[in-house]
PDB file of N, H, CA, C and O in Angstrom:
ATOM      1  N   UNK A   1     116.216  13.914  76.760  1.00  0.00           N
ATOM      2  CA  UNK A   1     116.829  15.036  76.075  1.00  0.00           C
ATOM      3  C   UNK A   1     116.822  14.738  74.580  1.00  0.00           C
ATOM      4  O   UNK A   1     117.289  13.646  74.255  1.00  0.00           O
ATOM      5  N   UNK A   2     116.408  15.465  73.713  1.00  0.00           N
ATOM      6  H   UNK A   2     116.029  16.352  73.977  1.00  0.00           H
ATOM      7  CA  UNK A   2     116.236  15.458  72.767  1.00  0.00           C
ATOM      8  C   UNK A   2     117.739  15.911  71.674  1.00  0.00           C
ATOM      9  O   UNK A   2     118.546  16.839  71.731  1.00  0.00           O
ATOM     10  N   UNK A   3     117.557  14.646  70.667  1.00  0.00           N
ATOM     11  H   UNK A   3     116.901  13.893  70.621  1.00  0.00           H
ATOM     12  CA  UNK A   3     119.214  14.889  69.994  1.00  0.00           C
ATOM     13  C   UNK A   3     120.227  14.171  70.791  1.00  0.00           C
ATOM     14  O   UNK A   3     121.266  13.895  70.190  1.00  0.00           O
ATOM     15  N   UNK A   4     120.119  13.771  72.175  1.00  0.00           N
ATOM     16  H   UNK A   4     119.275  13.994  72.663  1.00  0.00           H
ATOM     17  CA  UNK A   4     120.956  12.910  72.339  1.00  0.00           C
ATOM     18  C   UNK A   4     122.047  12.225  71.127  1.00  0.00           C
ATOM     19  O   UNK A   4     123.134  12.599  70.686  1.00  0.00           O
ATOM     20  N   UNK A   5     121.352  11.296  70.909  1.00  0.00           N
ATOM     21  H   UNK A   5     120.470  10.992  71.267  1.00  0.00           H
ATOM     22  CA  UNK A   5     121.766  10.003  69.638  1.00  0.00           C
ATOM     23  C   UNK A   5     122.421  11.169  68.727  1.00  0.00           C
ATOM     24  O   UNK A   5     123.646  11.057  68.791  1.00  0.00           O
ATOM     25  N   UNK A   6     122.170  11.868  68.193  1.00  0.00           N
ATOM     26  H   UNK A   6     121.176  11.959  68.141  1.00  0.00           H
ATOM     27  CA  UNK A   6     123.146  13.075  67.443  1.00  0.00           C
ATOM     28  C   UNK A   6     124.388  13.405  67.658  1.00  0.00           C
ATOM     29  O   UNK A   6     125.391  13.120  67.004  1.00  0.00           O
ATOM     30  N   UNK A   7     124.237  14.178  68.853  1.00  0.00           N
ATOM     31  H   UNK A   7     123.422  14.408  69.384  1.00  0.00           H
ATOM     32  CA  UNK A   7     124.987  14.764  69.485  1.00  0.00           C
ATOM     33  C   UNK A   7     126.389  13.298  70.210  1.00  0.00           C
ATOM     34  O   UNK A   7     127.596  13.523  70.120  1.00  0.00           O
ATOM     35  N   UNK A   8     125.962  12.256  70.702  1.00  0.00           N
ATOM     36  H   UNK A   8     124.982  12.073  70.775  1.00  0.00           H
ATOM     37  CA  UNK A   8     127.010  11.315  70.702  1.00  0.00           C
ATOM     38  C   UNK A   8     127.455  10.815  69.335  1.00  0.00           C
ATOM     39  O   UNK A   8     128.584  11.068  68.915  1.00  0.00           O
ATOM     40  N   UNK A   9     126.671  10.185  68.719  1.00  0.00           N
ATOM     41  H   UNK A   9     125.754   9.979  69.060  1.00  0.00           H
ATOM     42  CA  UNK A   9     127.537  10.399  66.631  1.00  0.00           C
ATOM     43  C   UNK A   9     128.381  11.382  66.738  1.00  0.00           C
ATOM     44  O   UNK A   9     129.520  11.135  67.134  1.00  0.00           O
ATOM     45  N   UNK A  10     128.119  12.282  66.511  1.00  0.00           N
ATOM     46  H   UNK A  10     127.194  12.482  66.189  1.00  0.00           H
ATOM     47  CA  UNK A  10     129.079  13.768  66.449  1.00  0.00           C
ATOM     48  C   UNK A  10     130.507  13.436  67.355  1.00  0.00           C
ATOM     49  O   UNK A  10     131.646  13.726  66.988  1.00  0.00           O
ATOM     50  N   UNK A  11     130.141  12.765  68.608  1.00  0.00           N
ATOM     51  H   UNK A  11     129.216  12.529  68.906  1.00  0.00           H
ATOM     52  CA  UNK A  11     131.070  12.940  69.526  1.00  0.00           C
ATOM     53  C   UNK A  11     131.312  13.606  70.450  1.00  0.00           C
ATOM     54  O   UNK A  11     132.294  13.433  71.172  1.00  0.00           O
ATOM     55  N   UNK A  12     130.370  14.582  70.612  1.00  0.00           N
ATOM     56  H   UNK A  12     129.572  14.722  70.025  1.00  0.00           H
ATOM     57  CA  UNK A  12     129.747  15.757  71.569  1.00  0.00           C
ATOM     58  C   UNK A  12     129.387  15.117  72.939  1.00  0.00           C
ATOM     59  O   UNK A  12     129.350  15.942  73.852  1.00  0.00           O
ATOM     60  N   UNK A  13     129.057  13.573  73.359  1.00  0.00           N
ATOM     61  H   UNK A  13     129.087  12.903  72.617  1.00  0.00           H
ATOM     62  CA  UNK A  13     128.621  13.201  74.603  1.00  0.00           C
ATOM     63  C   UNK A  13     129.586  11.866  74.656  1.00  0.00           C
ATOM     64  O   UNK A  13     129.275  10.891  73.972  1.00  0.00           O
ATOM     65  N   UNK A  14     130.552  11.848  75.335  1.00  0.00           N
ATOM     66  H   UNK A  14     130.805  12.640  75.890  1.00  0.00           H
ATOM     67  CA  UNK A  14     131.305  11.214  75.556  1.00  0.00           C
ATOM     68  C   UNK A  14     130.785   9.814  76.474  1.00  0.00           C
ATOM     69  O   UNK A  14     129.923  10.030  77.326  1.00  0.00           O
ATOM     70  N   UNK A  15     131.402   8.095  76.276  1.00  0.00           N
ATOM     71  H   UNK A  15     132.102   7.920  75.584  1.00  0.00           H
ATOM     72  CA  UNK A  15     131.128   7.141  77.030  1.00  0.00           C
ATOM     73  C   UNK A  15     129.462   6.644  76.862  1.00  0.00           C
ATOM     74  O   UNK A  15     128.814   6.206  77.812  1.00  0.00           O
ATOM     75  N   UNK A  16     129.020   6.775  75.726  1.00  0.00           N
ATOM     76  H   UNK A  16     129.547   7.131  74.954  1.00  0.00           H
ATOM     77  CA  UNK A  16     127.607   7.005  75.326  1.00  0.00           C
ATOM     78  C   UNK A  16     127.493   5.390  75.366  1.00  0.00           C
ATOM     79  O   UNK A  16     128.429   5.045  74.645  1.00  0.00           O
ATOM     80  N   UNK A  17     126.895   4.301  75.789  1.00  0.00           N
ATOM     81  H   UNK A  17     126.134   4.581  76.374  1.00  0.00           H
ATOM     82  CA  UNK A  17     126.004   3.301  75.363  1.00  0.00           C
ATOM     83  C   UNK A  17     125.485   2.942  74.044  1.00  0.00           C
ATOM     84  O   UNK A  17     124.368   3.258  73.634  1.00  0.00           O
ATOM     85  N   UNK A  18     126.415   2.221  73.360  1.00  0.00           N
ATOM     86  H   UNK A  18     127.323   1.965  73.693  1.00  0.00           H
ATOM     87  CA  UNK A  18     125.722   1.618  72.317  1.00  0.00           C
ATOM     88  C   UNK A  18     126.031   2.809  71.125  1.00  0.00           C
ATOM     89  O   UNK A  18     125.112   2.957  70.319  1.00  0.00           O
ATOM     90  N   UNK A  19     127.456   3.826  70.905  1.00  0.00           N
ATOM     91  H   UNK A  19     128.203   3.706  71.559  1.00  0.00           H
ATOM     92  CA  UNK A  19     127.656   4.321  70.112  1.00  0.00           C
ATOM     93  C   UNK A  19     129.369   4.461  70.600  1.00  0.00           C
ATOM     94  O   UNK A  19     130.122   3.883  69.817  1.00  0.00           O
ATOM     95  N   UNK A  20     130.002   5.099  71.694  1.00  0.00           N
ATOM     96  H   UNK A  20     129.390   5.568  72.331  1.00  0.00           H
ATOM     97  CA  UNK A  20     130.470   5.418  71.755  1.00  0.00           C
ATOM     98  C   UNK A  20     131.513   4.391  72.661  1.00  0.00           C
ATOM     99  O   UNK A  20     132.708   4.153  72.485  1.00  0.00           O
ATOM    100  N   UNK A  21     130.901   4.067  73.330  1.00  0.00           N
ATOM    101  H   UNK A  21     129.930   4.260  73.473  1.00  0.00           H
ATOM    102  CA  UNK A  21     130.633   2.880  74.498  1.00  0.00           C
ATOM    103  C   UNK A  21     129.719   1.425  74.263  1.00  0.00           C
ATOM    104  O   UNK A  21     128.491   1.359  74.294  1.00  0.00           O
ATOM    105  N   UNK A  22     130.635   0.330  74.028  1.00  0.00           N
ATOM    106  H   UNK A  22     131.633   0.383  74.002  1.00  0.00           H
ATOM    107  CA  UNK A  22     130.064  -0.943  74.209  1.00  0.00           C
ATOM    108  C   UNK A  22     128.636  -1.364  74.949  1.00  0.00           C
ATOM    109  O   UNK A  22     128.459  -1.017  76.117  1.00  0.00           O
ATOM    110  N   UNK A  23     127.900  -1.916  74.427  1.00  0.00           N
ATOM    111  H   UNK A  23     128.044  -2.197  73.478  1.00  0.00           H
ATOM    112  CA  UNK A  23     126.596  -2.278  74.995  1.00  0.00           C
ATOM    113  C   UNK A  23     126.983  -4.120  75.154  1.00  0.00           C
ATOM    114  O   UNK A  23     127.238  -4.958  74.290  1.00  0.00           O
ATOM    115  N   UNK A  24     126.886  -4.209  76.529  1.00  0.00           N
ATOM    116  H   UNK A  24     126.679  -3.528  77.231  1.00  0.00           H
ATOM    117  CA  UNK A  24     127.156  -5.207  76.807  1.00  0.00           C
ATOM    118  C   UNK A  24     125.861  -6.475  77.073  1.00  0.00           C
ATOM    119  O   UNK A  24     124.994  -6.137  77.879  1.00  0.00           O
ATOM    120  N   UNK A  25     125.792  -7.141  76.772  1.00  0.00           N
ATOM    121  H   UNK A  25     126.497  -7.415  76.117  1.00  0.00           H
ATOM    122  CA  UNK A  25     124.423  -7.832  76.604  1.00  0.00           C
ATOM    123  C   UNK A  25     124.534  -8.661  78.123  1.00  0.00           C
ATOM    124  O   UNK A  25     125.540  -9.263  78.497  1.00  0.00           O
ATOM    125  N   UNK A  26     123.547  -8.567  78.715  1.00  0.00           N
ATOM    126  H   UNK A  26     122.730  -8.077  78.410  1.00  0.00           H
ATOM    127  CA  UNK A  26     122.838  -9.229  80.117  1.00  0.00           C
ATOM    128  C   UNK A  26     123.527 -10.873  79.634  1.00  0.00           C
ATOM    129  O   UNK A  26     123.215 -11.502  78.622  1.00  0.00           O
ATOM    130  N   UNK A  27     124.438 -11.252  80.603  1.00  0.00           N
ATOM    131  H   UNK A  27     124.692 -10.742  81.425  1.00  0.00           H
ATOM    132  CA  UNK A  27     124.336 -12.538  80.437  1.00  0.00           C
ATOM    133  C   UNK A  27     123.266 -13.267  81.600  1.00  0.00           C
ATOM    134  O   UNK A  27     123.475 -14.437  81.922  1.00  0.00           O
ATOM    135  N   UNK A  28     122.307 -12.630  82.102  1.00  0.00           N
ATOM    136  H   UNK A  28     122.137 -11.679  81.840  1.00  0.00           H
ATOM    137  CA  UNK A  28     121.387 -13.582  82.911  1.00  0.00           C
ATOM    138  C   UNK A  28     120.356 -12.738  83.350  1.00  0.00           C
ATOM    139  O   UNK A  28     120.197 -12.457  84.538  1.00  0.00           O
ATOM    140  N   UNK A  29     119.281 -12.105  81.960  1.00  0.00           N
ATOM    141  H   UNK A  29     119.411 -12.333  80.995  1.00  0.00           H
ATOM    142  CA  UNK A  29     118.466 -10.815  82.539  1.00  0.00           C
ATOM    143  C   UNK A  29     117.230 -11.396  83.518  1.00  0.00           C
ATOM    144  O   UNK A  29     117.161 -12.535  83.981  1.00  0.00           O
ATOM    145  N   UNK A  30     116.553 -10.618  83.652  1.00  0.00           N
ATOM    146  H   UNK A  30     116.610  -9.693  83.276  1.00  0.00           H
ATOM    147  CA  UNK A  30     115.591 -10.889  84.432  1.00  0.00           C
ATOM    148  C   UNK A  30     114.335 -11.002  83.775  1.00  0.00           C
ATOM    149  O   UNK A  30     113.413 -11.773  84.038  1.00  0.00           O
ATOM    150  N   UNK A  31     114.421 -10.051  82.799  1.00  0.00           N
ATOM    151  H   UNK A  31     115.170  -9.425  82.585  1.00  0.00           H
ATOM    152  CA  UNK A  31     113.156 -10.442  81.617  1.00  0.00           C
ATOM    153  C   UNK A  31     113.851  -9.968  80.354  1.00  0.00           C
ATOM    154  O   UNK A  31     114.898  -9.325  80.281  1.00  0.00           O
ATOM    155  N   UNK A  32     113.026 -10.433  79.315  1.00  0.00           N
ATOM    156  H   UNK A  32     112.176 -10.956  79.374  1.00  0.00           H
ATOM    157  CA  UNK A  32     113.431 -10.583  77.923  1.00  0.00           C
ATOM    158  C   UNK A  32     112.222  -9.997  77.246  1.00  0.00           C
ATOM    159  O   UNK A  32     111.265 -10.690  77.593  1.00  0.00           O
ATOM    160  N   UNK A  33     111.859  -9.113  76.501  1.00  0.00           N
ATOM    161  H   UNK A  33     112.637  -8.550  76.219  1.00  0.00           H
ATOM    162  CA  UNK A  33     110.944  -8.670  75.603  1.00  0.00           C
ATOM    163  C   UNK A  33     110.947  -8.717  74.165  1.00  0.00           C
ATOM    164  O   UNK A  33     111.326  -7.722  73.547  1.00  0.00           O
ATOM    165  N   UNK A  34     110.486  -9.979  73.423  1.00  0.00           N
ATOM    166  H   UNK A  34     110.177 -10.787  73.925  1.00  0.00           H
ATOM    167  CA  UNK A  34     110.451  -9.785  71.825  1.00  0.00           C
ATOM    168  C   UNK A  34     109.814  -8.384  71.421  1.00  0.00           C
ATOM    169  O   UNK A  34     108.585  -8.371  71.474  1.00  0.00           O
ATOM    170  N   UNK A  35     110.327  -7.405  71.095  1.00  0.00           N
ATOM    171  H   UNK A  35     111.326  -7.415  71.053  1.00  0.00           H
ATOM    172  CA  UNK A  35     109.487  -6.078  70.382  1.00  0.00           C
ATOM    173  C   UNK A  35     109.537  -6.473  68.861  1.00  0.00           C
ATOM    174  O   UNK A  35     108.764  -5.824  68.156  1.00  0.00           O
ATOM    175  N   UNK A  36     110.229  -7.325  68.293  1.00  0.00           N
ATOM    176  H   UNK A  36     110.856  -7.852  68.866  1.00  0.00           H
ATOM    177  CA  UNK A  36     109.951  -7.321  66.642  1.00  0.00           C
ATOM    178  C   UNK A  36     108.752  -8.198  66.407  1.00  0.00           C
ATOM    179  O   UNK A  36     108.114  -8.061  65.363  1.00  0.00           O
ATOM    180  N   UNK A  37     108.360  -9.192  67.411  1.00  0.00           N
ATOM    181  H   UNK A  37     108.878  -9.303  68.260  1.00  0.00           H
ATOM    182  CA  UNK A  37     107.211 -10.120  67.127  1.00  0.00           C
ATOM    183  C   UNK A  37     106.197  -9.821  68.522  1.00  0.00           C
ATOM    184  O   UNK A  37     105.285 -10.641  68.628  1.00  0.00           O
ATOM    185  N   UNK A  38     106.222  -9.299  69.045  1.00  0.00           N
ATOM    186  H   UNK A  38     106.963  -8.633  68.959  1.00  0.00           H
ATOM    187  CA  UNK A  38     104.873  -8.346  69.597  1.00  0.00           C
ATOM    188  C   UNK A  38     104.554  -7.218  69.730  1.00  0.00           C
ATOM    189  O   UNK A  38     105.482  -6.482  69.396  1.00  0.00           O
ATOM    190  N   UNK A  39     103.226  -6.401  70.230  1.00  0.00           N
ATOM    191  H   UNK A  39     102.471  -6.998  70.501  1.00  0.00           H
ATOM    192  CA  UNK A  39     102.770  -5.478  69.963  1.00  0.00           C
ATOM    193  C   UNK A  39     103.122  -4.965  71.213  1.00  0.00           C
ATOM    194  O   UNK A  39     103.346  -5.685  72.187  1.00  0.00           O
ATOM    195  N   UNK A  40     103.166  -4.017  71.219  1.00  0.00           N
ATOM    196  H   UNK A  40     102.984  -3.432  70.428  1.00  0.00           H
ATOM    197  CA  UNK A  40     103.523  -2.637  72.195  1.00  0.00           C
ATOM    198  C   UNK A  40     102.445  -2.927  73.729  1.00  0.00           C
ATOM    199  O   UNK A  40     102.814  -2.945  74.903  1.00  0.00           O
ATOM    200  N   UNK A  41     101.289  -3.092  73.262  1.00  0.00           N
ATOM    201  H   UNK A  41     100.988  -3.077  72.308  1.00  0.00           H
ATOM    202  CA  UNK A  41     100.565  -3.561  74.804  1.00  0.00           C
ATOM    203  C   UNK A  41     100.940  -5.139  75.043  1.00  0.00           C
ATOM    204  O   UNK A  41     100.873  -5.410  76.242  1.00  0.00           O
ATOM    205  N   UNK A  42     101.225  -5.982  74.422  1.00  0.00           N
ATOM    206  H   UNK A  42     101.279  -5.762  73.448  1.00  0.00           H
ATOM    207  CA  UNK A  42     101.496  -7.583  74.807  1.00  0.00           C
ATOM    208  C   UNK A  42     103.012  -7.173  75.513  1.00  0.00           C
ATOM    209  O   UNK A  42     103.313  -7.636  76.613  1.00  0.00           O
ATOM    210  N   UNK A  43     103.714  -6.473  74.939  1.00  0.00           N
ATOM    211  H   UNK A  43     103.470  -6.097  74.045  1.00  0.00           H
ATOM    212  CA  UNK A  43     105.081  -6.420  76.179  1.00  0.00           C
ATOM    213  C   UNK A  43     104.965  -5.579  77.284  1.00  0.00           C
ATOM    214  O   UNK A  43     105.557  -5.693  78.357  1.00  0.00           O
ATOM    215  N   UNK A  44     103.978  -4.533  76.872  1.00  0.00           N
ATOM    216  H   UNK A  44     103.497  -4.441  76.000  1.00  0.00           H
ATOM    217  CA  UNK A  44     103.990  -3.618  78.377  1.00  0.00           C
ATOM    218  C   UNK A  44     102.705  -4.671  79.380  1.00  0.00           C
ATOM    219  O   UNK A  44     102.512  -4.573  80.591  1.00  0.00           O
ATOM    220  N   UNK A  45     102.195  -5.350  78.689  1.00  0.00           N
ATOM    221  H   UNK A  45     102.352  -5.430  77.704  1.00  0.00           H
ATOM    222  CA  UNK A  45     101.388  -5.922  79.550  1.00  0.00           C
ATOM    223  C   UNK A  45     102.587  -7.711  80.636  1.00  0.00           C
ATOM    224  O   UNK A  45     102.568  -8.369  81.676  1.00  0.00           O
ATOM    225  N   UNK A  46     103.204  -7.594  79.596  1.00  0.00           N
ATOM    226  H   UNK A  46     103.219  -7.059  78.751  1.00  0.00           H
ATOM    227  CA  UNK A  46     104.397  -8.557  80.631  1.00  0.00           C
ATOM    228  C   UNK A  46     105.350  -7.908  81.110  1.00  0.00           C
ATOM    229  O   UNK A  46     105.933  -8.613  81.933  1.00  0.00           O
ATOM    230  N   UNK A  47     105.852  -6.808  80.998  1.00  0.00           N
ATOM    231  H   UNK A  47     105.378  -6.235  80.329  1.00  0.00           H
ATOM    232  CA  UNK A  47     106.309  -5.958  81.809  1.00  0.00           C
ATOM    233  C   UNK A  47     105.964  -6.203  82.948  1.00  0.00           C
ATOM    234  O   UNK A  47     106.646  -6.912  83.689  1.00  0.00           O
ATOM    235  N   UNK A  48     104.242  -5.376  83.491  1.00  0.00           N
ATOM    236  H   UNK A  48     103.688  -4.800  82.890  1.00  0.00           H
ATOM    237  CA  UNK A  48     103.402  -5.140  84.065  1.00  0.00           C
ATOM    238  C   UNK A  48     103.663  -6.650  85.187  1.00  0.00           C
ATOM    239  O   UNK A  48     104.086  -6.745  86.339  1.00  0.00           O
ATOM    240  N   UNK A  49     103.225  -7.572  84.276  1.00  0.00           N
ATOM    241  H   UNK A  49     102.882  -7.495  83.340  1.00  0.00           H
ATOM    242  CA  UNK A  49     103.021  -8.978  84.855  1.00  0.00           C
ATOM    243  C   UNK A  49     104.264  -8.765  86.154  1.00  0.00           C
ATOM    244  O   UNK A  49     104.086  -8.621  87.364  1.00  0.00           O
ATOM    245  N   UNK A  50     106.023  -8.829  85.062  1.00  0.00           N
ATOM    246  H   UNK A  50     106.167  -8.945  84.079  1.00  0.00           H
ATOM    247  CA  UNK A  50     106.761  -9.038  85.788  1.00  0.00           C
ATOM    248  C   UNK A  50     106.946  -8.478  86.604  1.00  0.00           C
ATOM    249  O   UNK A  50     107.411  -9.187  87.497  1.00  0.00           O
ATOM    250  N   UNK A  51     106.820  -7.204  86.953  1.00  0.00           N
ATOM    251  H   UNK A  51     106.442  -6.628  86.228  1.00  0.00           H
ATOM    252  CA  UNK A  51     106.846  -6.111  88.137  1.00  0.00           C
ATOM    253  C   UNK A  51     106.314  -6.718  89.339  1.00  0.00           C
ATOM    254  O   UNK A  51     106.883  -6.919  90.412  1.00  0.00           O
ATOM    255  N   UNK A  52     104.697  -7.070  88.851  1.00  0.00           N
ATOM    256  H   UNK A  52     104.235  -6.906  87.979  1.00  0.00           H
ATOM    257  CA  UNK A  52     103.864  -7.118  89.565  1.00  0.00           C
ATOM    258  C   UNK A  52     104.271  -8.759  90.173  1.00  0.00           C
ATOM    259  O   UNK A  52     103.456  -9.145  91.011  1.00  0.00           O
ATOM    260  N   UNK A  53     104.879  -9.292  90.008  1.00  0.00           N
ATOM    261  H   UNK A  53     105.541  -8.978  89.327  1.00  0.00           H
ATOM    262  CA  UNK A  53     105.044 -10.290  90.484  1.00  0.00           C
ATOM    263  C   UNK A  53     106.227 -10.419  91.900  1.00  0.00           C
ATOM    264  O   UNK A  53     106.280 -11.058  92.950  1.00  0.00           O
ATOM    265  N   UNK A  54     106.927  -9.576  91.306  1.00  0.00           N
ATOM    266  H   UNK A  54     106.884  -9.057  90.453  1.00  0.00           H
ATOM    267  CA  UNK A  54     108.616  -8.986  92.177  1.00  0.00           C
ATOM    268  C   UNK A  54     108.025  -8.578  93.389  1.00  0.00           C
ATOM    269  O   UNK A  54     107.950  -9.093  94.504  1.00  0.00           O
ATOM    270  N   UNK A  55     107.586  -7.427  92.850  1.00  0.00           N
ATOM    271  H   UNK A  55     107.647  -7.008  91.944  1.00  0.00           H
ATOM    272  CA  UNK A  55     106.590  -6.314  93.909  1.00  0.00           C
ATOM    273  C   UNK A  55     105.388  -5.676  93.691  1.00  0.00           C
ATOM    274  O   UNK A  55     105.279  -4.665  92.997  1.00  0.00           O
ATOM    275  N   UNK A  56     104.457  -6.247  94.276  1.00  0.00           N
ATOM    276  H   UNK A  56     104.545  -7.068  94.840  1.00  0.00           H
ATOM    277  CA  UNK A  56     103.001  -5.935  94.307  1.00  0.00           C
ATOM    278  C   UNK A  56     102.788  -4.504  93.719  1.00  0.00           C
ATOM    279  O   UNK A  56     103.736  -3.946  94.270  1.00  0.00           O
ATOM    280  N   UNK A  57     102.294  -3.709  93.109  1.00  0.00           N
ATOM    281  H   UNK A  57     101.523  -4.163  92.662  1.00  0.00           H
ATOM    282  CA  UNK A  57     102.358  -2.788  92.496  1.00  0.00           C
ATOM    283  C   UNK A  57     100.761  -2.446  92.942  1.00  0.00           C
ATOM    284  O   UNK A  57      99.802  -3.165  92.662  1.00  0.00           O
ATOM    285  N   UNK A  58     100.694  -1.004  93.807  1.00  0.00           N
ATOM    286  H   UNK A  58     101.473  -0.419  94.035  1.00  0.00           H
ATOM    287  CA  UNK A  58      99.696  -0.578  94.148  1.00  0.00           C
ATOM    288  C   UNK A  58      98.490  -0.030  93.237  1.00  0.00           C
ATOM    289  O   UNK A  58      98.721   0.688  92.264  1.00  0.00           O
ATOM    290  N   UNK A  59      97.923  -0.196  93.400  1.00  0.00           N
ATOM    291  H   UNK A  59      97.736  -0.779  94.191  1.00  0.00           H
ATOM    292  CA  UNK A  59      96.861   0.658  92.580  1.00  0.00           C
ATOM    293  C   UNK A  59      96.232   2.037  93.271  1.00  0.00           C
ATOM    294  O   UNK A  59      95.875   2.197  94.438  1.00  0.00           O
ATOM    295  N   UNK A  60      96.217   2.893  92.262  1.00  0.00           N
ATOM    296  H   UNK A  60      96.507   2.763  91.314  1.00  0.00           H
ATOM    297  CA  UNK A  60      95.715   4.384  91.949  1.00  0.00           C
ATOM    298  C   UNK A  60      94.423   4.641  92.659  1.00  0.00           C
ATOM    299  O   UNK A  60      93.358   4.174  92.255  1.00  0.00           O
ATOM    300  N   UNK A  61      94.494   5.123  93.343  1.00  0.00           N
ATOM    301  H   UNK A  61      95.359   5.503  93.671  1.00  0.00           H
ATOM    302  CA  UNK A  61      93.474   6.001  94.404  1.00  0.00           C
ATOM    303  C   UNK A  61      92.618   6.659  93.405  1.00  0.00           C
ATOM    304  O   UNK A  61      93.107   7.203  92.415  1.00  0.00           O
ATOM    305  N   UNK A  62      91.193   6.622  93.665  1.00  0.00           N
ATOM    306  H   UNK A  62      90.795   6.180  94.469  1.00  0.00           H
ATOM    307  CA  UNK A  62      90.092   7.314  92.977  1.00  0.00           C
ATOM    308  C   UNK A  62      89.896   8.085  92.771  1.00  0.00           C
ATOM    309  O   UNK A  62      88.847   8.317  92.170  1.00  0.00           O
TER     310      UNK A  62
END
């Protein structure tokens, strides 16, 4: 939804994450992604990894 982040500033969306409502940090995540020191495909590509490791992740029919 677009304006979200606005609309909680304002105060318009109540219990909001990380404005309105505390963002509580993972004390034991499951993965960790540097986005300030890698590129957009090096984290979706460990994303990918980690998924695929959990649960086999099918591949796309022809």
């Amino acid at each position: 939804m677009k304006g979200l982040y606005a609309k909680a500033r304002r105060g318009e969306v109540k219990h909001f994450t990380g404005i309105s409502d505390p963002y509580d940090i993972p004390s034991d995540p499951d993965i960790t992604i540097c986005t300030s020191s890698h590129s957009l495909q090096h984290n979706s590509d460990q994303i990918l990894s980690w998924l695929n490791r959990r649960a086999p992740l099918k591949k796309a029919a022809p």
